[in-house]
MIVO-568759 format. One record per residue (C-alpha): residue number from 0; x, z, y. Coordinates in steps of 0.2 Angstrom, whole numbers, padded with zeros to 4 digits. Layout:
N
ATOM|i|x|z|y
ATOM|NUM|X|Z|Y $
...
This chain:
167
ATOM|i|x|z|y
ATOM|0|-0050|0009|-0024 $
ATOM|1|-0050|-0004|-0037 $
ATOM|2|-0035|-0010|-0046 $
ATOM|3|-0033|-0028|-0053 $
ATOM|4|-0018|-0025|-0065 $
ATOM|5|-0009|-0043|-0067 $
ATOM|6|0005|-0037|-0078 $
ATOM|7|0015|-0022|-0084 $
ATOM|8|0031|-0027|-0093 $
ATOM|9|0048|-0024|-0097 $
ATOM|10|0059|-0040|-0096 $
ATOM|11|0058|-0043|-0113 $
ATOM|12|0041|-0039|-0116 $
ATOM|13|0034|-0057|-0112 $
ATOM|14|0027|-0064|-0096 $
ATOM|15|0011|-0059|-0084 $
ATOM|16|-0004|-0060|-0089 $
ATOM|17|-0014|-0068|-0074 $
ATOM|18|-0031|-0067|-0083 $
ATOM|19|-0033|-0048|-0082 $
ATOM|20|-0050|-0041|-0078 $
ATOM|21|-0052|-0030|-0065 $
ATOM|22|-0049|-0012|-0068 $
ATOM|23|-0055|0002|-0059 $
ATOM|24|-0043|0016|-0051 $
ATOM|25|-0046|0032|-0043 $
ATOM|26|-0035|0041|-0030 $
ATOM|27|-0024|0053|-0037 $
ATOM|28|-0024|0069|-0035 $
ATOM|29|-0009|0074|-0028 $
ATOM|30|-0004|0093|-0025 $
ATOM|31|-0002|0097|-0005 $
ATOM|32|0017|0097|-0010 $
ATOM|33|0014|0077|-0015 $
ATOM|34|0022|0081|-0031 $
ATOM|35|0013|0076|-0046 $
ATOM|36|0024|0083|-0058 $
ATOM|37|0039|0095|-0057 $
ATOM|38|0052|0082|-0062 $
ATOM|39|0044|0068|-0048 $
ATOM|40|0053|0069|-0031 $
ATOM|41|0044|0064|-0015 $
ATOM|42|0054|0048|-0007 $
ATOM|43|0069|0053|-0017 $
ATOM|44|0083|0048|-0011 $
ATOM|45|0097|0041|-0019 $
ATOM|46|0103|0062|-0023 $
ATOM|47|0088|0066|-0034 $
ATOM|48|0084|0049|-0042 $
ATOM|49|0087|0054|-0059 $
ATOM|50|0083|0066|-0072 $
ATOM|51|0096|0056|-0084 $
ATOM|52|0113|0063|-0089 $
ATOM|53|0125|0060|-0078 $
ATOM|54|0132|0047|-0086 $
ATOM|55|0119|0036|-0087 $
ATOM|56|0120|0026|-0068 $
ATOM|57|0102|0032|-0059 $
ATOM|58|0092|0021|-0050 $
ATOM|59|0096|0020|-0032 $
ATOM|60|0078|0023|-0021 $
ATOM|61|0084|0027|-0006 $
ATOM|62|0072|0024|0009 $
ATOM|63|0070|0007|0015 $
ATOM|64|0079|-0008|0025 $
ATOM|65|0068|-0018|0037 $
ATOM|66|0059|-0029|0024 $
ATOM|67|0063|-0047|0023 $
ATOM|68|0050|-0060|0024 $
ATOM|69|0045|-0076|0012 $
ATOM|70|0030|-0086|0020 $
ATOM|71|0015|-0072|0019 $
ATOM|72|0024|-0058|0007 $
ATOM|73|0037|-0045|0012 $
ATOM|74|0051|-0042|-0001 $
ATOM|75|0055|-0021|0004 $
ATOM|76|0072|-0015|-0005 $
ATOM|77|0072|0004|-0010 $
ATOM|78|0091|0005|-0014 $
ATOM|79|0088|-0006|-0033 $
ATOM|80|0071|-0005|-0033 $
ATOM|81|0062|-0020|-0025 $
ATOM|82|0043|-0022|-0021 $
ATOM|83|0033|-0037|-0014 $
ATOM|84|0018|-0037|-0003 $
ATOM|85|0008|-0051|-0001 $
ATOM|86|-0010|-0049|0006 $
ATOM|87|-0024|-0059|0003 $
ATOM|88|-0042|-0062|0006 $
ATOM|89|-0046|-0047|-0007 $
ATOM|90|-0032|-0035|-0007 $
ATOM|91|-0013|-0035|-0008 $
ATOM|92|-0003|-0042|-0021 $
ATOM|93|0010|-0030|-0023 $
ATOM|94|0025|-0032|-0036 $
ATOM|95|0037|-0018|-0042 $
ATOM|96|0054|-0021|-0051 $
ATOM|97|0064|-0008|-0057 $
ATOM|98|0081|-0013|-0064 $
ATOM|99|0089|-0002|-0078 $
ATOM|100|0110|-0003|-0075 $
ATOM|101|0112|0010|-0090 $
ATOM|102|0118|0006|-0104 $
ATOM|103|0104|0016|-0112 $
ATOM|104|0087|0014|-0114 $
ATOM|105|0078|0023|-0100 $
ATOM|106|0058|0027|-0095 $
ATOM|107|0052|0026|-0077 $
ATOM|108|0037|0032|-0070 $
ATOM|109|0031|0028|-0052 $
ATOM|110|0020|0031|-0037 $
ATOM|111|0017|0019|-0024 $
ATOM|112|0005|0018|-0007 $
ATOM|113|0000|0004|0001 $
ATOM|114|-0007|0006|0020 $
ATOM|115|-0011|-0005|0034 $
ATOM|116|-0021|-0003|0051 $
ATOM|117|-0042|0003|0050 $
ATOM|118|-0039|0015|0035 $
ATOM|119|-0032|0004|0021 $
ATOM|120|-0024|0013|0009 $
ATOM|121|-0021|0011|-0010 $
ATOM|122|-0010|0020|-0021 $
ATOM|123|-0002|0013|-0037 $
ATOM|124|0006|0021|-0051 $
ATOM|125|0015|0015|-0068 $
ATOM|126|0024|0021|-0080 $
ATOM|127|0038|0008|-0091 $
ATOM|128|0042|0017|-0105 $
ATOM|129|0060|0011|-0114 $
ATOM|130|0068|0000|-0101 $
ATOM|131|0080|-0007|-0114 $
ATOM|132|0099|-0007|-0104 $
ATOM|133|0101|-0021|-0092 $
ATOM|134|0085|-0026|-0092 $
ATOM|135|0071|-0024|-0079 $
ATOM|136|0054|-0013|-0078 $
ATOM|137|0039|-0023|-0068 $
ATOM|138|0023|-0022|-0064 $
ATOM|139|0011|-0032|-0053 $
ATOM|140|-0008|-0031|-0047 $
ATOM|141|-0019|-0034|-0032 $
ATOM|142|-0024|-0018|-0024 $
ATOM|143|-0040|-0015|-0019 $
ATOM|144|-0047|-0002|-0006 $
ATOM|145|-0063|0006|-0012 $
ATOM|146|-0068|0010|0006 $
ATOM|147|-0067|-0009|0009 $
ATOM|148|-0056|-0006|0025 $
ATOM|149|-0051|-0023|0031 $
ATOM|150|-0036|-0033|0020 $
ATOM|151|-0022|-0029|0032 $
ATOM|152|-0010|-0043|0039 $
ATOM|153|0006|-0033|0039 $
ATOM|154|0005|-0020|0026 $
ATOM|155|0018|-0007|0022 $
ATOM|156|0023|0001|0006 $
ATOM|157|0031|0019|0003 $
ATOM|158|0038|0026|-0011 $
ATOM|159|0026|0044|-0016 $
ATOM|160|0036|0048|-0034 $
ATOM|161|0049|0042|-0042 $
ATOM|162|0055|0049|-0061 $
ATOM|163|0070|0039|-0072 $
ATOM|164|0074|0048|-0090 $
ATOM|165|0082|0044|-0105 $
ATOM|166|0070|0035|-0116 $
C-alpha cells in the first residue's frame, strides 16, 4: 500500500502541507493478538483508553456511532476521536483528530484500517508526540492499496490500536 502523507500536526504546529510527495507504506505486522505493543489495546474502549495517570482525563475511543455524512466523506466519531473518509479517484482521504482535554501535555499513538468491498484495505498509523493540553493531534493522507483493489464508494474505518501517555 502506498501512503500520501498530507499532514501530521499538533494544533499549534502550523497548517497541512498539501504538496507532500507520495510516500510509500508497508502493512504492519501485527502479532495474531493484533497488538503491536503491550501498552496498545485492540478497539479499546472507553475502560482501557489510557496509560495516563488517573488524573489526567483519557481519550474516549469507544466503538462507533452510525457515521454522519457531508457530500462524498463520512465523519465516524470514536467517543473524542473523530476521523473522516472521503474516497476519490486514487484512494481515500482520511483524516484523524485526536483532542487532548488534560491539562497536561500528552503523546498518542495510533493504528487505523481502511476497508471497502473487492479487497481494499489500508492501514494507517501515527504517532503525535506532546499534544500540548487543549489542543488537538491530526493527521491526514490519501491511502492507497498496493494491490490496487478498486477505490471503494462506501469505505469503513476501525480503530486497530490506540495508546495515550503522559508526554
Amino acid at each position: 500500500m502506498a501512503v500520501l502523507a498530507v499532514s501530521g500536526c499538533s494544533g499549534e504546529q502550523g497548517a497541512a502541507d498539501v504538496s507532500a510527495a507520495p510516500a510509500t507504506a508497508t502493512r504492519p505486522s501485527v502479532p495474531e493478538s493484533g497488538v503491536e505493543e503491550t501498552d496498545v489495546m485492540e478497539d479499546a474502549s472507553p475502560e482501557e483508553t489510557s496509560a495516563a495517570s488517573p488524573t489526567s482525563p483519557a481519550v474516549a475511543t469507544a466503538p462507533a456511532a452510525a457515521p454522519t455524512r457531508e457530500g462524498d466523506t463520512k465523519a465516524y466519531a470514536f467517543g473524542d476521536i473523530e476521523i473522516r473518509l472521503t474516497p476519490n479517484e486514487l484512494g481515500v482521504y482520511t483524516a484523524v483528530h485526536i483532542p487532548n482535554p488534560s491539562q497536561k501535555p500528552m503523546s498518542f499513538s495510533f493504528t487505523v484500517r481502511v476497508t471497502g468491498p473487492q479487497g481494499y484495505e489500508v492501514m494507517m498509523k501515527r504517532f503525535f508526540p506532546h499534544v500540548l493540553p487543549g489542543d488537538t493531534g491530526r493527521e491526514a493522507g490519501l491511502l492507497i492499496d498496493e494491490d490496487e483493489a478498486p477505490v471503494p464508494a462506501d469505505p469503513t474505518v476501525e480503530i486497530v490500536a490506540f495508546e495515550q501517555t503522559g508526554a
